[in-house]
C-alpha positions, 0 to 999 in steps of 0.5 A: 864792815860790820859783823853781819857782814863779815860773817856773811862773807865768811859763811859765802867763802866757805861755801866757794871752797867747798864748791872748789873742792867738790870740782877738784874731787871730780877731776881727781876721778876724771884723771884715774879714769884716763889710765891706759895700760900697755895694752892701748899703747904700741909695743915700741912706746912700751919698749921706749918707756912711754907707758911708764912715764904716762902712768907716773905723771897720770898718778902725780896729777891726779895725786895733785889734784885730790891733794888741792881738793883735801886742802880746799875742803880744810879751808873751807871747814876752817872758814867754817870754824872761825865764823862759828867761834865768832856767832859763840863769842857773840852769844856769850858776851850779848849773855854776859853783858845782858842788862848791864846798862839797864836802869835799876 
């Protein structure tokens, strides 16, 4: 595999895990927006504690989910950051060894 390529498919990775937690942020909100009250339940569901149990595991996936998309966006910001420090250390040796094997 060659650099180029291994660059590509880095820079393709990182592109997939920003698309990954892009989609995770819109099921986070679409989450928070399924937040009912006890006022969509019946009185018997509230007396039970279903409203409460609803709301804690509503909150805990959603939760869940803007955590996954935090950590897809690191990946793929650290994805991001690795190629980056191999196009730099590229650049500094073609800089540094630039002539080296010229005739003189």
């Amino acid at each position: 595999m060659t650099l180029k390529v291994s660059l590509d498919a880095l820079h393709a990775d990182s592109v997939l895990w920003s698309e990954v937690a892009g989609k995770l942020s819109t099921a986070s909100g679409a989450a928070w927006g399924q937040w009912l009250s006890a006022h969509e339940f019946t009185g018997v569901a509230d007396r039970e504690g279903l409203v409460a149990l609803y709301q804690e595991c509503l909150t805990k996936v959603a939760n869940l989910v803007s955590e996954g998309s935090t950590s897809a966006t690191d990946i793929s910001k650290t994805l991001t950051s690795v190629r980056d420090q191999y196009l730099d250390d590229e650049a500094k040796a073609r800089a540094k060894f630039a002539g080296v094997w010229d005739p003189k």
